[in-house]
VEXMIRO-71548 format. One record per residue (C-alpha): z, x, y. Coordinates in steps of 0.02 Angstrom, whole numbers, padded with zeros to 5 digits, always signed. Layout:
N
ZXY;...
//
This chain:
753
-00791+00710-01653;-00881+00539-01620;-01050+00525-01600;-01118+00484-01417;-01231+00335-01453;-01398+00335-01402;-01456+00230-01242;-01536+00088-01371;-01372+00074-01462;-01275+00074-01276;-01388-00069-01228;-01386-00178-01378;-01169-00161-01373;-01192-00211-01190;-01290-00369-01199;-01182-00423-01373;-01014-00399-01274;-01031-00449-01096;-00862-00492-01066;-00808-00290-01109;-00914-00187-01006;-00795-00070-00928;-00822+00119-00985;-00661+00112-01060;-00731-00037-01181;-00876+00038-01196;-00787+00198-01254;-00660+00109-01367;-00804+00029-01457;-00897+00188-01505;-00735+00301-01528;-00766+00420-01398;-00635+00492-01310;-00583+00667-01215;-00707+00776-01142;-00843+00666-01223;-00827+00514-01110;-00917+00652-00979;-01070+00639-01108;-01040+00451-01104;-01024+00447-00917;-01194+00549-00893;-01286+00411-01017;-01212+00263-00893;-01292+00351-00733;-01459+00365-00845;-01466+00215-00893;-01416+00154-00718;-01536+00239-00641;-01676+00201-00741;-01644+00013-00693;-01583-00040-00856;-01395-00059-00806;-01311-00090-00637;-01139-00033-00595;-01023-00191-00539;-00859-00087-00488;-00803-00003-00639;-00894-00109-00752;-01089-00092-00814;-01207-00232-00865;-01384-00290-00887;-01454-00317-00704;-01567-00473-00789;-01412-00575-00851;-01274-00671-00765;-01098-00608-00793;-00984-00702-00904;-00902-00750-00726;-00964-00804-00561;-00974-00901-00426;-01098-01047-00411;-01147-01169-00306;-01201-01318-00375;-01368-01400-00336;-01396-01605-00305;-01388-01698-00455;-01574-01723-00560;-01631-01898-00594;-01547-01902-00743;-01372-01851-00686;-01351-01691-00737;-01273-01560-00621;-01377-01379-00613;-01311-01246-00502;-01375-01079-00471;-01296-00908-00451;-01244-00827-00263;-01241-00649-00321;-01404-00634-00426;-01481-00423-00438;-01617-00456-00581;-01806-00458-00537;-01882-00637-00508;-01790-00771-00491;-01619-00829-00541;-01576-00908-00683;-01549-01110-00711;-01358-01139-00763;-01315-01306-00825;-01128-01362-00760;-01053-01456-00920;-00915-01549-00828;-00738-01599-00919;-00650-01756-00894;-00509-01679-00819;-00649-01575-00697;-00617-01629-00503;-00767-01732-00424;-00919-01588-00387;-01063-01620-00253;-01211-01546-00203;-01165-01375-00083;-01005-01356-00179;-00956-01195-00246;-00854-01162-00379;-00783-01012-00490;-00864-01029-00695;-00879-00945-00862;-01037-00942-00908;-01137-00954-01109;-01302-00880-01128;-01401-01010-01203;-01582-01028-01274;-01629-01212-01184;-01796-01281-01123;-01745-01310-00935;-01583-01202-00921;-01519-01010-00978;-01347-01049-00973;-01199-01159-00983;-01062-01171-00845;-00869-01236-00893;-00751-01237-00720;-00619-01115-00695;-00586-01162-00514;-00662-01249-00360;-00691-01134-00223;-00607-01196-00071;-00485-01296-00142;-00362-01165-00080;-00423-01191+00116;-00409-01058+00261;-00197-01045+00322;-00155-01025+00490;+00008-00974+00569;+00042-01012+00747;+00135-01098+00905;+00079-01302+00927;+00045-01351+01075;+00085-01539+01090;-00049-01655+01178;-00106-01829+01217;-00237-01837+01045;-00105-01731+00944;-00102-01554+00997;-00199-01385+00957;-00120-01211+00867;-00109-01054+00979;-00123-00912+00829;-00021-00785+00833;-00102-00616+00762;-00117-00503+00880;-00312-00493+00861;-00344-00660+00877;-00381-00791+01016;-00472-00921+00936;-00359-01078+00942;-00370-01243+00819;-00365-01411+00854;-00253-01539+00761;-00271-01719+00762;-00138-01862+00810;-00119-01887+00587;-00105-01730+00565;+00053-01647+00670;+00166-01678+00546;+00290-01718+00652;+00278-01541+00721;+00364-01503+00908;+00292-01435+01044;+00316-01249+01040;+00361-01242+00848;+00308-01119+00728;+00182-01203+00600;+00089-01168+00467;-00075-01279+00444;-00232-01257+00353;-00405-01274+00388;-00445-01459+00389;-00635-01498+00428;-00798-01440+00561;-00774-01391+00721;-00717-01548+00837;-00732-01574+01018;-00734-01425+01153;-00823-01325+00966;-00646-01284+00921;-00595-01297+00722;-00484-01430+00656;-00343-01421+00581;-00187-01506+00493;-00022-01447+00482;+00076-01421+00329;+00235-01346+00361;+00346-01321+00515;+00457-01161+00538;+00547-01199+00668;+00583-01089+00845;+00455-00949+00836;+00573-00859+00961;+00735-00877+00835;+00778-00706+00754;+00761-00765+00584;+00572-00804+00614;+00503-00635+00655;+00503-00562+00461;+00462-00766+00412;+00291-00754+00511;+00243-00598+00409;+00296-00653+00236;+00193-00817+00279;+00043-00717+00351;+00019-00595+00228;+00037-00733+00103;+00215-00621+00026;+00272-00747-00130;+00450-00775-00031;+00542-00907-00161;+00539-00872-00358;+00480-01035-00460;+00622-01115-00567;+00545-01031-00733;+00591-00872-00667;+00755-00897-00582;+00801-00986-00759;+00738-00848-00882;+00847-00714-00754;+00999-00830-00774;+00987-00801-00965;+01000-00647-00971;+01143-00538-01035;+01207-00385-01003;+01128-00260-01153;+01247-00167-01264;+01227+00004-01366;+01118-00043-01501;+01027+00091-01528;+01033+00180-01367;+01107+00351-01331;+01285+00335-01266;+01274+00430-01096;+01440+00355-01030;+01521+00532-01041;+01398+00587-00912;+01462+00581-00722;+01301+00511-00670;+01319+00461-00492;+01190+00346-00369;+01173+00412-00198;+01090+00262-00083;+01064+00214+00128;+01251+00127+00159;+01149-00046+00166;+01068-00009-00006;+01047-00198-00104;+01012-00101-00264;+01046+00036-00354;+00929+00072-00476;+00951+00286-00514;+01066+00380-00543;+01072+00606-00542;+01163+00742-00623;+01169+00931-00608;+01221+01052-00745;+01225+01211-00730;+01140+01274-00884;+01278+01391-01002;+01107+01445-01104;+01117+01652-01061;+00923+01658-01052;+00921+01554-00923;+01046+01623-00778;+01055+01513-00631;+00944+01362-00705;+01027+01201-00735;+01020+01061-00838;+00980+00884-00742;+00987+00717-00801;+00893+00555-00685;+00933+00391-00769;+00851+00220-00704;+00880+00045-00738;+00812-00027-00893;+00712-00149-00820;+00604-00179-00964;+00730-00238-01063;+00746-00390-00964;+00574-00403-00905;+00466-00442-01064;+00283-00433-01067;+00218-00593-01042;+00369-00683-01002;+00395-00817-00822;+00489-00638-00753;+00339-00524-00793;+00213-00652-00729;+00309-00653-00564;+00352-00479-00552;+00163-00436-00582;+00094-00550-00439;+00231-00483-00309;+00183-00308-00359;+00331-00237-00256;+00484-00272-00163;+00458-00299+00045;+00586-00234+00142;+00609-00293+00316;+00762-00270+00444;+00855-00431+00402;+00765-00464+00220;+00704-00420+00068;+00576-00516-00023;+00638-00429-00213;+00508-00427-00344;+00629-00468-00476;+00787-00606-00442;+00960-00573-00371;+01008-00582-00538;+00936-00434-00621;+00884-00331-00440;+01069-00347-00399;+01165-00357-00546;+01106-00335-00707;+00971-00184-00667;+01081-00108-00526;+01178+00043-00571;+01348-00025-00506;+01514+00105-00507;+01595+00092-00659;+01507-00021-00765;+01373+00015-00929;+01226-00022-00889;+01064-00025-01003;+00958+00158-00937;+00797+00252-00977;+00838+00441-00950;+00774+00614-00921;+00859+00775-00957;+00760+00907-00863;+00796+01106-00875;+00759+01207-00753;+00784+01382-00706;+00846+01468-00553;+00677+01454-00456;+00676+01263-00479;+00521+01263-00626;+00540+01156-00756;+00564+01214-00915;+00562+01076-01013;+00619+00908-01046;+00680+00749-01148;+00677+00554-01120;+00798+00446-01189;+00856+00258-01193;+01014+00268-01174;+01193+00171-01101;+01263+00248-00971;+01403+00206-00827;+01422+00263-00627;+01548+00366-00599;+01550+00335-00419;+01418+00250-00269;+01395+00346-00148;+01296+00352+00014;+01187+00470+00104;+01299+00512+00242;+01470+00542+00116;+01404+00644-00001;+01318+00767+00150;+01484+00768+00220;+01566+00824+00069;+01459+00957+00058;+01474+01000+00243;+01669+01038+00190;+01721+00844+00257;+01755+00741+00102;+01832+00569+00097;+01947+00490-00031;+01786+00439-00126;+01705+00611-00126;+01839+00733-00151;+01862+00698-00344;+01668+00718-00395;+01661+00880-00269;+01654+01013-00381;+01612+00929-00530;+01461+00844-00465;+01425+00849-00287;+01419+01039-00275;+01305+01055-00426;+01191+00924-00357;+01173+01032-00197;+01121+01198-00301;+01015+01112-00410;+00914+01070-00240;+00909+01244-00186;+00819+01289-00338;+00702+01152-00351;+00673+01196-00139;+00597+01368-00201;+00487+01265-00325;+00432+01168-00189;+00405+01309-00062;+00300+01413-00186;+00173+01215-00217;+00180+01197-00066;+00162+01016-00052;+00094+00928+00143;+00260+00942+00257;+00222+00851+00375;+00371+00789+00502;+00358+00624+00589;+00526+00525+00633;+00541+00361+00537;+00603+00204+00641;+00773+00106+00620;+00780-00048+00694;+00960-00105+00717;+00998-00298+00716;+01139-00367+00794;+01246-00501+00681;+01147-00653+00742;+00983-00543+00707;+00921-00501+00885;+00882-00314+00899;+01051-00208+00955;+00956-00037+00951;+00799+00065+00890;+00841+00227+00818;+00762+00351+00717;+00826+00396+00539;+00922+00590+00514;+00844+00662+00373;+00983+00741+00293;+00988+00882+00150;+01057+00714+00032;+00890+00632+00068;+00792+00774+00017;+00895+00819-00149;+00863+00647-00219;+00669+00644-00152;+00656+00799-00272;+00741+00744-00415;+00646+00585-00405;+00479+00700-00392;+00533+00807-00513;+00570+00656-00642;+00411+00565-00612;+00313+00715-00652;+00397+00736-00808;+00339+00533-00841;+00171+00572-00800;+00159+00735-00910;+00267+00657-01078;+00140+00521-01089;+00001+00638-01053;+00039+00750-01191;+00081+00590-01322;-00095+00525-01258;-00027+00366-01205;-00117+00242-01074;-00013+00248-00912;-00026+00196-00712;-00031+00365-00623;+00016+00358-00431;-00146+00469-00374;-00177+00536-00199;-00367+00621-00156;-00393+00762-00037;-00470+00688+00130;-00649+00651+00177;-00757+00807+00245;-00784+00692+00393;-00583+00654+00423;-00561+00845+00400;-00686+00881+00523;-00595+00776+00675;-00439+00868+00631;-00508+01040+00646;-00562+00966+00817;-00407+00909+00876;-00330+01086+00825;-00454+01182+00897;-00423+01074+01069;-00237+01121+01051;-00267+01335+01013;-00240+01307+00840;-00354+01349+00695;-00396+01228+00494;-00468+01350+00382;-00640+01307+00359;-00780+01340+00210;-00646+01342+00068;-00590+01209-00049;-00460+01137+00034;-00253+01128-00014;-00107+01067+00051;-00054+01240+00123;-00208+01246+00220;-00130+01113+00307;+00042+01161+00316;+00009+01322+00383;-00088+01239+00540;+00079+01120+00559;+00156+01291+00559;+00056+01326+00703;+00099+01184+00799;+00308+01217+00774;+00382+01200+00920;+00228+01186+01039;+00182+01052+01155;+00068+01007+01022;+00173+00954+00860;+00169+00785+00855;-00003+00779+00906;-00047+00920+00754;+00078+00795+00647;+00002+00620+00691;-00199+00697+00676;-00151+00749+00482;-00081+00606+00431;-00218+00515+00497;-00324+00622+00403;-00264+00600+00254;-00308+00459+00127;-00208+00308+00045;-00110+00320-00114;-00148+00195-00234;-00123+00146-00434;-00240+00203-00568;-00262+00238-00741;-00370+00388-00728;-00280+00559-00707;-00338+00613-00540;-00187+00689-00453;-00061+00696-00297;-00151+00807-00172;-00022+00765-00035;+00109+00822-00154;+00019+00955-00236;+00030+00897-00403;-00092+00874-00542;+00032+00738-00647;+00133+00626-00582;+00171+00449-00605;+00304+00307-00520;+00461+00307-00659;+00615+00295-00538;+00612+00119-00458;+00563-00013-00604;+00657-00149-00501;+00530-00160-00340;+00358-00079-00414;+00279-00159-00560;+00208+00036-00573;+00360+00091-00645;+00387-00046-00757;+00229-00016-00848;+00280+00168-00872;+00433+00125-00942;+00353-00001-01040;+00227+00167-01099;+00380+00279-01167;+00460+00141-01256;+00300+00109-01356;+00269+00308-01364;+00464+00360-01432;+00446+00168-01542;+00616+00127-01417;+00569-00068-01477;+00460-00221-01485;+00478-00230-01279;+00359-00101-01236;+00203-00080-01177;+00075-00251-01235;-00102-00254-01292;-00111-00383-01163;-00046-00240-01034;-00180-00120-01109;-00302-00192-01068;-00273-00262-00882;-00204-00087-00840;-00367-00074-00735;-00365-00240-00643;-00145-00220-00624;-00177-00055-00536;-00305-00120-00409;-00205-00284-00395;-00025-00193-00366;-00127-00062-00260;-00163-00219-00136;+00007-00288-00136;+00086-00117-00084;-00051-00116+00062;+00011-00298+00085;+00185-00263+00103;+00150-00129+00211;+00054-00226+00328;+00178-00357+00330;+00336-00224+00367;+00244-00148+00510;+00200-00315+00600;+00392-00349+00572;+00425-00199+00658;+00313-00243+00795;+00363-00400+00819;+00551-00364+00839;+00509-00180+00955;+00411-00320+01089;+00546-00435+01097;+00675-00282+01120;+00569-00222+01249;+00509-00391+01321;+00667-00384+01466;+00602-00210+01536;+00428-00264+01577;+00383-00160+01721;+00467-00015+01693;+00406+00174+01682;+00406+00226+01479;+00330+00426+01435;+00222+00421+01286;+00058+00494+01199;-00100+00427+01143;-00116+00373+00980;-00273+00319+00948;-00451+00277+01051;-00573+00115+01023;-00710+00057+01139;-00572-00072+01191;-00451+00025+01270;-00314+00165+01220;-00155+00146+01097;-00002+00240+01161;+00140+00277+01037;+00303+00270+01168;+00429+00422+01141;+00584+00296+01156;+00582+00170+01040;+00405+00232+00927;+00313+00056+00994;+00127+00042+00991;+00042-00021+01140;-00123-00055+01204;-00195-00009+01381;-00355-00123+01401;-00506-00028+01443;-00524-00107+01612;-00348-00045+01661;-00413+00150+01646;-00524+00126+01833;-00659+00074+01906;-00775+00171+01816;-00893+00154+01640;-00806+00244+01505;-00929+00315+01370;-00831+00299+01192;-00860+00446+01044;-00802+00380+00877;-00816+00539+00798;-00714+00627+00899;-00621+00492+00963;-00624+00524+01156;-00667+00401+01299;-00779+00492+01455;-00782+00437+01625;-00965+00417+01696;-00904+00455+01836;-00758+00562+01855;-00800+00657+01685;-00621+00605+01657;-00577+00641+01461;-00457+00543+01382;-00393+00590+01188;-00267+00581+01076;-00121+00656+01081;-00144+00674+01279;+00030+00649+01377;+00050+00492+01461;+00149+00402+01588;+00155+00189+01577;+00216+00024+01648;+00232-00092+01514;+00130-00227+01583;+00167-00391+01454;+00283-00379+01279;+00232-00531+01168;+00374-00536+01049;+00264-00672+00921;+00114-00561+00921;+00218-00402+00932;+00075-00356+01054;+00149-00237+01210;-00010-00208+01365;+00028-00051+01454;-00040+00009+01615;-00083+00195+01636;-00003+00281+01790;-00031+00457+01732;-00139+00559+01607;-00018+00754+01556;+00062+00724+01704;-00078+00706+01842;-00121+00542+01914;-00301+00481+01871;-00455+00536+01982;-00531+00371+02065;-00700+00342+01973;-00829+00181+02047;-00923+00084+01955;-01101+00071+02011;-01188-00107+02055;-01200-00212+01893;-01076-00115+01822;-01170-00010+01737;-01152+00188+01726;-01258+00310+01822;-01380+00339+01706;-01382+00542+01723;-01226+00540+01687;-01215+00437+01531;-01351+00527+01479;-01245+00710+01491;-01110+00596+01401;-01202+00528+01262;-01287+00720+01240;-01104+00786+01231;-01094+00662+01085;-01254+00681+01003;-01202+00889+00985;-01049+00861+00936;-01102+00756+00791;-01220+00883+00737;-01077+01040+00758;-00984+00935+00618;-01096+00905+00504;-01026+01002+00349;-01048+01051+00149;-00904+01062+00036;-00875+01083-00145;-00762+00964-00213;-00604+01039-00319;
//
């Protein structure tokens, strides 16, 4: 067992390494892992709270000295030329510290007011603490804007197009770049506000008709800032790659692995197999196999691909696109799991017995070859009793077996009892020339769910192999939700006659029994849409924290190395833990796990972002030739603003403006997330039944304005606004009350798990 060191020893390592402060480092230095980083831990907080150390993130330091980076801005020059520049973020007691700036020749110009990105050196000097080399100006990369130009007689100005937005830019009669009136442009930030106080700007690149069908993805992978074009590095280092052979590997060509993708799939990258297990001890279990794409193989730590693939983070997927994180090359050829050919595989066997618990399990890296692609629909209606020419020879071989296996692992599930929460997914249907044919909402079919649990089932087994080798890993982790979150869903069941058990540590079936409630009822999607708003974001982490959502306490992303970086770096972690070869997981890798999981953490939230304003985008130009008609719908969400109604038709979000609801002051609860008529004592929440007239569909915002014509099927009471427009004042009174107990009823205590 290591010794914990004592808080003298802790502060002497801190100020002699201040480029490794992370409690990992800190750790690592003194040999303390397990249970004792807890001891460790408590010493931090101490020390933190006796003044001696402040926490920056995940990272501790002396509150008296600089960081080895940070911004500065840099200060006029002294009479002898020298440039000094002090420190924006400064926490220690008196004043800042003087930091030289030792400029290179190949430094840009700097002035007075500039800021700029540096690595500092302490440094014992007469006038100065410490030295300052450049990393990076800040501002060099100026502020992007997307939008419509507006041609004019003195060049033109740029009409943005997020929805949020209405501040427009000016552009000068140098700085159109030939752009159209109309066009779709991308400019960037170009100087002070000019005449009428409006910004200036200059544009950079033209994208042609923002009303084309092409454009609508193009304006999100532009404003999200979505790397769309791999450099020539990349593209060149895919191009060399081959096609690995057996080596080494396992030879699992004798296996009739099979992939089982959506009909438009653009890769392939795992494959499944059910056994039934012939071991007498364990009737009814089976044996199954997942194997994915060896993406590591190609992908080498360090390399042009790895670089690339780690600042994408993830594929984006958007109805006429995909933005890949990895080239055609190896997404769609050499890493997809194409019919009939070997292809380079890490695999899991898994056994387990007839109530779907594993049993145990082994990873491989192996060689394996399709036996057959199939799709979602075929291989449900195979086992329906309809197979095609392509089903009928795998039936009973594989398809059947498949099927079983999912009943079992469906008890497993039933008995965790994972959040089951059902809310339709959208489908947006493009025509050839990529205007919107359709919306439609995805059939969740028995094939869906049989590869969702093998893929669950496989990444737990990840998650748990490199737990038990003590391996460093990226876990997927998922927290319970906030006390406060919880507290707005009992609300909204208690509103609706249902009941959230209350004063016990909370689990998933907590919440699945109260969507049990709501089966059926009125009341479902409402019960649905509150506890998934509830509920907090996945993200990336090395720290084992756990899947509350899915009721797990390991579980890491394995099964799709070709669009999340995630996986990668797990497969990169058993290849170094089973010694699989020299392409495994880096020192490098190691130690950035921290700052990769944050980053890739952000890029999923990017993508996600970007998908959905896709989605809106395309649902307002499909419904942009029925403004003014009638659409049924619920409420979705509250702000002071106005009211967001989900439509039952298509799935589109719209806004009603607050000064559509009447003539009336409408008092707005955050908490519980209800507007109040001053007036008419008029209540409006979510999940309330509406009737609309879409009002205005903006197909380059995606923004849709509804007007409300009736609230659960009554038309709205007629409310007046006093003189001045301001609310009776008895009334707002009995409204802001209402609020002021209802904040109170929820305040709670709760012991976290």
């Amino acid at each position: 067992m290591a010794r914990i060191p004592s808080k003298s020893e802790l502060l002497d390592w801190i100020a002699d390494n201040p480029g490794k402060t992370a409690k990992r480092d800190i750790a690592k230095a003194f040999g303390i892992k397990g249970a004792e980083r807890i001891d460790l831990k408590r010493l931090l907080k101490e020390l933190e709270a006796e003044g001696h150390l402040e926490k920056r993130r995940k990272t501790y330091r002396d509150p008296d000295k600089l960081p080895p980076v940070t911004v500065l801005q840099v200060l006029a020059p002294n009479d002898q030329g020298d440039l000094f520049a002090k420190p924006l973020e400064w926490h220690g007691e008196g004043a800042a510290p003087r930091v030289l700036f030792m400029a290179r020749a190949s430094d840009p110009a700097l002035g007075e007011g500039d800021r700029i990105l540096a690595k500092l050196q302490e440094v014992r000097a007469e006038d100065h603490a410490y030295e300052a080399r450049l990393i990076r100006k800040i501002g060099a990369n100026p502020k992007r804007i997307l939008g419509i130009f507006r041609k004019g007689t003195e060049g033109g100005r740029i009409v943005p197009i997020d929805k949020g937005a209405d501040k427009e830019w000016t552009v000068g009669r140098d700085a159109t770049h030939g752009a159209k009136d109309g066009e779709l442009v991308e400019a960037e930030q170009a100087g002070p506000r000019g005449r009428m106080g409006l910004p200036k700007a200059r544009i950079v690149e033209r994208l042609g008709d923002p009303t084309a069908p092409k454009a609508v993805s193009l304006i999100a992978i532009h404003q999200h800032g979505i790397p769309d074009e791999f450099p020539d590095a990349v593209i060149a280092e895919a191009d060399r790659a081959k096609p690995a052979g057996l080596g080494e590997r396992e030879d699992l060509r004798h296996l009739p692995l099979v992939t089982i993708d959506p009909a438009d799939a653009r890769d392939r990258d795992d494959a499944v197999l059910a056994i039934p297990d012939d071991d007498p001890k364990n009737e009814g279990g089976f044996l199954l196999w997942v194997a994915i794409a060896d993406v590591a193989h190609y992908v080498r730590p360090g390399s042009a691909l790895d670089r690339e693939a780690r600042k994408r983070g993830n594929s984006s997927y958007f109805p006429d696109r995909v933005v890949p994180m990895l080239p055609d090359r190896l997404s769609g050829d050499l890493c997809s799991l194409h019919e009939d050919v070997p292809r380079a595989c890490l695999a899991v066997r898994m056994k387990i017995d007839a109530h779907g618990r594993k049993l145990s399990h082994r990873f491989t890296r192996g060689l394996m070859q399709s036996s057959a692609a199939f799709t979602y629909q075929e291989v449900q209606a195979a086992q329906d009793g309809a197979p095609n020419d392509h089903t009928a020879p795998l039936l009973e071989q594989v398809i059947h077996p498949l099927f079983a296996a999912y009943a079992a692992l469906t008890r497993a599930r039933e008995a965790r009892q994972p959040l089951d929460l059902d809310l339709p997914e959208r489908r947006i249907v493009l025509t050839e020339d990529g205007h919107v044919e359709s919306v439609k909402f995805r059939d969740r079919l028995d094939a869906h769910r049989l590869i969702e649990e093998f893929m669950v089932l496989a990444n737990v087994a990840a998650a748990e192999e490199l737990t038990r080798l003590r391996r460093p890993l990226l876990f997927r982790a998922h927290e319970e939700p906030s006390p406060e979150k919880l507290d707005a869903l009992r609300e909204v069941a208690a509103a609706s006659g249902f009941t959230l058990a209350k004063g016990q540590v909370l689990q998933t079936r907590h919440l699945n029994d109260l969507l049990d409630q709501a089966m059926g009822s009125e009341f479902s999607e409402l019960i649905n849409l509150s506890t998934l708003r509830s509920m907090t974001q996945a993200y990336y982490t090395p720290e084992h924290i756990g899947h509350f959502g899915l009721a797990l306490r390991h579980y890491a992303h394995f099964t799709s190395p070709i669009r999340r970086y995630a996986d990668l770096i797990v497969h990169r972690a058993l290849i170094t833990a089973h010694g699989w070869g020299k392409d495994g997981l880096s020192p490098t890798d190691i130690d950035e796990l921290e700052a990769t999981a944050e980053h890739i953490s952000d890029t999923e939230r990017r993508s996600m972002a970007a998908e959905r304003d896709t989605t809106d985008r395309y649902l307002a130009a499909y419904l942009s030739e029925r403004v003014g008609n009638e659409f049924e719908g619920r409420i979705s969400g509250i702000a002071r603003f106005g009211v967001f109604v989900t439509l039952d038709e298509t799935g589109a979000d719209g806004l009603i403006p607050i000064r559509e609801l009447g003539n009336e002051y409408f008092h707005f609860d955050r908490e519980a997330q209800t507007l109040m008529g001053a007036d008419s004592g008029l209540e409006i929440g979510i999940g309330q039944r509406v009737t609309v007239r879409l009002a205005e569909a903006v197909p380059v915002t995606g923004g849709l304005t509804l007007e409300l014509l009736a609230l659960d099927d009554k038309a709205l009471p007629k409310g007046g606004r006093r003189s001045g427009g301001k609310p009776p004042k008895r009334k707002l009174a009995r409204a802001k009350g209402k609020a002021r107990a209802t904040k109170a009823k929820r305040k709670v205590t709760r012991t976290r798990r």
